[in-house]
C-alpha positions as CSV (number, residue, x, y, z in Angstrom):
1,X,-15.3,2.0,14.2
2,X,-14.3,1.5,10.8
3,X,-11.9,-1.5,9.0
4,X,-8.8,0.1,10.0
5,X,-10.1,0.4,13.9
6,X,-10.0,3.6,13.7
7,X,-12.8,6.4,14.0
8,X,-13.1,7.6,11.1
9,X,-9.8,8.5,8.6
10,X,-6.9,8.5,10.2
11,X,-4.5,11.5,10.4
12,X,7.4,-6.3,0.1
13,X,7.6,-8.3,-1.6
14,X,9.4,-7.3,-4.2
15,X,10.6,-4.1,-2.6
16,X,13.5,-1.8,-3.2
17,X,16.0,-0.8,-0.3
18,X,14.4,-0.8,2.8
19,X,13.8,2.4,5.1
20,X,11.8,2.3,8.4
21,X,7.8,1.6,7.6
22,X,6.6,5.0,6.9
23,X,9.0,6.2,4.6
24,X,8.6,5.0,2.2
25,X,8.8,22.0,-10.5
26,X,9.0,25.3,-8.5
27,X,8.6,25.3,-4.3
28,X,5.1,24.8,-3.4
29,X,3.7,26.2,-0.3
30,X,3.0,24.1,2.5
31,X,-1.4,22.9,2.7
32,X,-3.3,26.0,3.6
33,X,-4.6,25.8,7.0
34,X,-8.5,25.5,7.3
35,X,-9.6,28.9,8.6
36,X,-10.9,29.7,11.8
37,X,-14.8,29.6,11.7
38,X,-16.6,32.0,14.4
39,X,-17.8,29.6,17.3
40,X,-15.9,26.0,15.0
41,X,-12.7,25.1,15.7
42,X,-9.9,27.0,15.5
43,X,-7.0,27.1,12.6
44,X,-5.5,23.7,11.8
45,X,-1.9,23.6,13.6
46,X,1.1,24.0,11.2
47,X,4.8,23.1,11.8
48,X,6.9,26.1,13.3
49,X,9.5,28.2,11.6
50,X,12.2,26.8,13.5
51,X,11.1,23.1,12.8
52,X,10.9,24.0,9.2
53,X,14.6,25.4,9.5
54,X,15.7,22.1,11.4
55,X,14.4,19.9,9.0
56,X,15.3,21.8,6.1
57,X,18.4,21.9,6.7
58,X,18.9,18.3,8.0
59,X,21.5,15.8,6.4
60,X,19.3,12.4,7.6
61,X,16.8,12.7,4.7
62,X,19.6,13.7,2.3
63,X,21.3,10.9,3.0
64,X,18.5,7.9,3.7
65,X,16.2,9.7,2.3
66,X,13.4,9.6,4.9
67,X,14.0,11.2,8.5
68,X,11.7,11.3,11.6
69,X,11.7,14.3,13.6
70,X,9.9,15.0,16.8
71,X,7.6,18.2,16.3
72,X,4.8,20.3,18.3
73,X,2.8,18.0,15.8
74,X,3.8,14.9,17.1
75,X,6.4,12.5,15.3
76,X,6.7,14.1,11.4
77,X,8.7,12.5,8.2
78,X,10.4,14.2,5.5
79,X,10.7,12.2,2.7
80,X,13.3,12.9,-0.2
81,X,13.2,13.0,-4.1
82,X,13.7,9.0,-5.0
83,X,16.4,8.8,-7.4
84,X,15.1,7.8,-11.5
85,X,16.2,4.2,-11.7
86,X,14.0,0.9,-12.6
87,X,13.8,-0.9,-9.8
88,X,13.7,-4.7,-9.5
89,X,10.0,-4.8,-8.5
90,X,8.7,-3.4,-12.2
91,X,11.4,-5.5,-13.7
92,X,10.1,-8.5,-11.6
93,X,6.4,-8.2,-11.9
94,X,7.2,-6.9,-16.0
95,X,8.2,-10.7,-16.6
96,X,5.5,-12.4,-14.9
97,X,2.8,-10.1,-16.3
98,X,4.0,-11.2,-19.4
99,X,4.5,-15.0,-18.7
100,X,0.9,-15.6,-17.8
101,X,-0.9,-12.6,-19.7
102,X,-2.1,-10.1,-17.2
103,X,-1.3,-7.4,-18.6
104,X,-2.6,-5.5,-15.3
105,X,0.0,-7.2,-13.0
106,X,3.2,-4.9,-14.0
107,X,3.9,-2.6,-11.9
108,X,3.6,1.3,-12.5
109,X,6.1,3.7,-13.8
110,X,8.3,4.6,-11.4
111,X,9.8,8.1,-12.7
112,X,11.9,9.4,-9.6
113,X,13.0,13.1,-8.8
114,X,10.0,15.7,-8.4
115,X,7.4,13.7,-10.6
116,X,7.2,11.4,-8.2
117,X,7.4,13.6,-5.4
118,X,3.9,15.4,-7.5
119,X,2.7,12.4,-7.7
120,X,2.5,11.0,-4.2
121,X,1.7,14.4,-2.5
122,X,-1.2,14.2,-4.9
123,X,-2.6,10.9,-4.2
124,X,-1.6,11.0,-0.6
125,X,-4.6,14.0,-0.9
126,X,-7.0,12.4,-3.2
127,X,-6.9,9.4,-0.6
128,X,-7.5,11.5,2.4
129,X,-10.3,13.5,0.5
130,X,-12.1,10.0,-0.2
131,X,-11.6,9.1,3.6
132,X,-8.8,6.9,3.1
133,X,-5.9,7.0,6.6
134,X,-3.0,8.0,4.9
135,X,-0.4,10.5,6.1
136,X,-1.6,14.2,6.0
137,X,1.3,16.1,3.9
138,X,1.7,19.1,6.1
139,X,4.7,21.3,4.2
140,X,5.9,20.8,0.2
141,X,9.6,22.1,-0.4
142,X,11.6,21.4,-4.0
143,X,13.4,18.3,-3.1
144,X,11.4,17.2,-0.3
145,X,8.1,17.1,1.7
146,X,6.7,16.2,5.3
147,X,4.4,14.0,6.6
148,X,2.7,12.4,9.6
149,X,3.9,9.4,10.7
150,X,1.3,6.5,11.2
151,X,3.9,4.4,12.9
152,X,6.6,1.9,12.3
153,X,5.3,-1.6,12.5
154,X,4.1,-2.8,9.4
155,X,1.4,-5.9,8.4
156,X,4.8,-8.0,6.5
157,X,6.7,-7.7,10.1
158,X,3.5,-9.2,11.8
159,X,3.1,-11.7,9.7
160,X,6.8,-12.9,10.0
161,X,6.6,-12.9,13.5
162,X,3.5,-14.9,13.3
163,X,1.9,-12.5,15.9
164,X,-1.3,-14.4,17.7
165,X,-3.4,-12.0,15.7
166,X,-1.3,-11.9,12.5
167,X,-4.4,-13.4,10.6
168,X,-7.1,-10.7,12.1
169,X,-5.0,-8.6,10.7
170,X,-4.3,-9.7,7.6
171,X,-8.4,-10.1,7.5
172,X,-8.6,-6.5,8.1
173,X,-6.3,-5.2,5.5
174,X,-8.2,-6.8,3.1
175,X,-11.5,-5.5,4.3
176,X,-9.7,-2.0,4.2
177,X,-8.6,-2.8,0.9
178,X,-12.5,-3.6,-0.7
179,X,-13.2,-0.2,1.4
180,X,-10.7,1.9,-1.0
181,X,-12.4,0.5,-3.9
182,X,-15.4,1.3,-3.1
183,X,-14.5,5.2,-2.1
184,X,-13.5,4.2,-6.1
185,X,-9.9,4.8,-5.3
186,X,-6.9,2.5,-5.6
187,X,-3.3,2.0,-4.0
188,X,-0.7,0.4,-6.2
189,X,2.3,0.0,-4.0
190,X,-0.1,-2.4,-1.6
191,X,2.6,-4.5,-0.5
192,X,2.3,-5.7,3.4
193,X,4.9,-3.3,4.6
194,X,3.2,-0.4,3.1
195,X,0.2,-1.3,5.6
196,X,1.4,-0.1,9.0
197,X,0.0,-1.8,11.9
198,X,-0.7,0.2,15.8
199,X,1.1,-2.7,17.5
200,X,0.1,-1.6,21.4
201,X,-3.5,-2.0,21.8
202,X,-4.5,-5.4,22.5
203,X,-5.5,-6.5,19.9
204,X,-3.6,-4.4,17.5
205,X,-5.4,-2.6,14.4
206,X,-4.3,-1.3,11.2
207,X,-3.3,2.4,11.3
208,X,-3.3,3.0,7.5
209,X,-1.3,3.1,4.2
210,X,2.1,4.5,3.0
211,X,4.0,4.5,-0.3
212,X,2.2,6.0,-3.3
213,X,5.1,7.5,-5.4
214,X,3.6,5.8,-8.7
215,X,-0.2,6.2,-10.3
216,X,-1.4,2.8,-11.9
217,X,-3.6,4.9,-14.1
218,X,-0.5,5.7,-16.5
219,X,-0.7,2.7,-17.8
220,X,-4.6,0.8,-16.9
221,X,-7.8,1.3,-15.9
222,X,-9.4,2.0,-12.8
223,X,-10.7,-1.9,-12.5
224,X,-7.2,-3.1,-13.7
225,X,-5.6,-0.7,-10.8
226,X,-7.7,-2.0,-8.3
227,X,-7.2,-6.1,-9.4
228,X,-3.5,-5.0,-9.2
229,X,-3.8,-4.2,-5.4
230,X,-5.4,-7.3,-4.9
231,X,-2.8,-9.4,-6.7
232,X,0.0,-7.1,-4.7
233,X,-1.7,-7.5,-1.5
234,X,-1.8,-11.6,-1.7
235,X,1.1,-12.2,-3.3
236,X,3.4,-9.8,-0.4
237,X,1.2,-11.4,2.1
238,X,0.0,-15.3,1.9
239,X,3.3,-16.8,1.0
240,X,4.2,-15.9,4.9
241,X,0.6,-16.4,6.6
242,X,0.2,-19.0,7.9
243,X,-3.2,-19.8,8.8
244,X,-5.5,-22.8,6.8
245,X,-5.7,-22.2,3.2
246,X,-10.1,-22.5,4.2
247,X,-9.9,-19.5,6.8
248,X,-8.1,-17.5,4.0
249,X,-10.4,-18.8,0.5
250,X,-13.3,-18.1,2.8
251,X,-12.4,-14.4,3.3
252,X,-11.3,-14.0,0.1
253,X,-14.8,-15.4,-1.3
254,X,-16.6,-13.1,0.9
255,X,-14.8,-9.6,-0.1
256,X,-14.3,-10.5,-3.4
257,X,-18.3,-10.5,-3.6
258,X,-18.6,-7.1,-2.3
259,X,-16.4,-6.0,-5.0
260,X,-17.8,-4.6,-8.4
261,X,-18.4,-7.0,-11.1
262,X,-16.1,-6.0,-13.8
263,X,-13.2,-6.1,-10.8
264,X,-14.1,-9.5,-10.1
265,X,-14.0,-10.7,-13.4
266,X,-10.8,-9.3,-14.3
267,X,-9.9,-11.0,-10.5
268,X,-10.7,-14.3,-12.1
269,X,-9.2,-14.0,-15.1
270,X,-6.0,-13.3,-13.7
271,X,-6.4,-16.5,-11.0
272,X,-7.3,-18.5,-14.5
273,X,-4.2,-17.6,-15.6
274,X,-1.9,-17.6,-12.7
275,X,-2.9,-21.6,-11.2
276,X,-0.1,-22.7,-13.2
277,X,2.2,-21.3,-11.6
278,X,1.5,-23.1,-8.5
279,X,3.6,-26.0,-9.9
280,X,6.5,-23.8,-8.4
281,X,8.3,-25.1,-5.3
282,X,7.4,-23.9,-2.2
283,X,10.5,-24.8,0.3
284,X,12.1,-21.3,1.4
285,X,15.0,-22.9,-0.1
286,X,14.7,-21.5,-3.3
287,X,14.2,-17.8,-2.0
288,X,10.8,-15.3,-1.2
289,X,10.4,-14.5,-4.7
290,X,9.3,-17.9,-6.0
291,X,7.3,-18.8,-2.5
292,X,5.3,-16.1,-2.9
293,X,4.4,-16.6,-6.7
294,X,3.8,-20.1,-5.5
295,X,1.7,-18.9,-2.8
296,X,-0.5,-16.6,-4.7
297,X,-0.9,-18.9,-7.8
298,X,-1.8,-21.8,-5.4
299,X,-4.6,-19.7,-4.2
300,X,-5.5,-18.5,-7.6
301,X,-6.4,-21.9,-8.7
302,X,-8.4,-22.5,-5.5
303,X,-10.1,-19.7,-6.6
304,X,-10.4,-20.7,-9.9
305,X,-12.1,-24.2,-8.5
306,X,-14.5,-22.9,-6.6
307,X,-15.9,-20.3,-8.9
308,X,-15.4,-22.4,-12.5
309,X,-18.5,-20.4,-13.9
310,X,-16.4,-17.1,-13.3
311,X,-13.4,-18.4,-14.5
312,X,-15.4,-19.5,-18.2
313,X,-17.1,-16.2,-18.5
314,X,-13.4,-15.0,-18.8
């Protein structure tokens, strides 16, 4: 059983409009099925003709964009070109990065249209090489693609509803999250509605990870990439758990350890240079955007005073 309670892979914050959880050049053919191996297992199963034709020529993802459909597979999403705009999370995240100097916290290019259709479709395949449960693309068209669907409850909606086992969970996320790293791959868009939750078993796991339409490597390292999914993760996620700031420090002290060195002391220079920020005020009064910068700075500078010898090196 790995940290996503699953065996093995599985087949926001500042977000833009939201769709349900899992959603969010010429034609390429859809992935090759494996081949049939005398006495293995037989040919992976593919969508059927006539499925292809009904989603094809469906309006749903034309018009929202994503679409579920019910297939021989199981429950399938086609997801649509996003349209070239700059959304208010890089606009958002552009202006704090520059406020406090972390140059790593901006978010990714976002380039819309087929690029970032290529884009996702090929992380979504470097992930699952590495082991990663992300959706399996099973069929590439020109303006859109399909998916498995991991579900469509989501870590954020937990954490709102302040589900009995909203802190395992958010626990487990974050183990996933070293886990990626180390497979030395990263995630970007790692807000907590991009990590969608199997709400029915008691108690509920974490199914896997949506959403990778940009490639932080455009613009920053791999170290910078994977500090950026860190300060994504918290700052979508604490300013809404609630749970004592000691339970939460002591799992971030513990994964934080298991990550590589230069990560961690790019982690701390960021918390050095985030704690101001914690000066912010924290009544939901003043809207989700300042809580959680609040929220994350607040536990940067926790951070920061438990590991002062880090934060000097820096």
């Amino acid at each position: 059983m790995d940290a996503w309670g699953c065996e093995g892979a599985s087949d926001q914050l500042f977000g833009d409009t939201h769709v349900p959880a899992q959603s969010k050049r010429d034609a390429a053919p859809s992935e090759a099925p494996t081949p049939a191996i005398a006495g293995g297992p037989m040919s992976a199963p593919a969508l059927t003709e006539s499925e292809l034709r009904r989603i094809h020529t469906s309006a749903g993802w034309r018009r929202d964009r994503v679409e579920v459909f019910e297939t021989s597979l199981g429950r399938v999403i086609a997801k649509g070109h996003r349209p070239t705009r700059s959304p208010a999370p890089q606009r958002v995240l552009a202006w704090l990065a520059r406020l406090v100097r972390v140059p790593f916290l901006r978010a990714p290019i976002v380039h819309g249209g087929a690029r970032s259709q290529e884009i996702e479709i090929r992380r979504l395949r470097a992930l699952r090489a590495a082991g990663i449960p992300v959706p399996k693309v099973l069929h590439v068209a020109t303006d859109f693609f399909v998916m498995t669907w991991l579900g469509g409850d989501h870590l954020a909606e937990v954490l709102h509803r302040r589900h009995p086992h909203a802190f395992a969970l958010w626990r487990d996320a974050a183990e996933a999250l070293v886990g990626v790293h180390a497979a030395g791959q990263y995630l970007s868009q790692c807000f907590g509605r991009n990590i969608i939750v199997h709400a029915e078993p008691d108690p509920p796991v974490i199914a896997g990870l949506i959403d990778f339409e940009d490639d932080p490597l455009e613009i920053m390292s791999l170290p910078e990439a994977q500090v950026h999914d860190w300060l994504i993760y918290l700052q979508s996620t604490l300013w809404d758990l609630h749970a004592p700031r000691e339970q939460v420090d002591a799992v971030l002290d513990r994964l934080m350890a298991t990550e590589r060195a230069e990560v961690r002391a790019l982690f701390a220079l960021a918390c050095k240079r985030l704690g101001w920020l914690r000066i912010l005020p924290e009544s939901r009064i003043f809207g989700r955007d300042t809580i959680a910068v609040q929220a994350v700075a607040a536990a940067a500078h926790r951070w920061v005073g438990r590991h002062r010898q880090d934060a000097v090196a820096v």
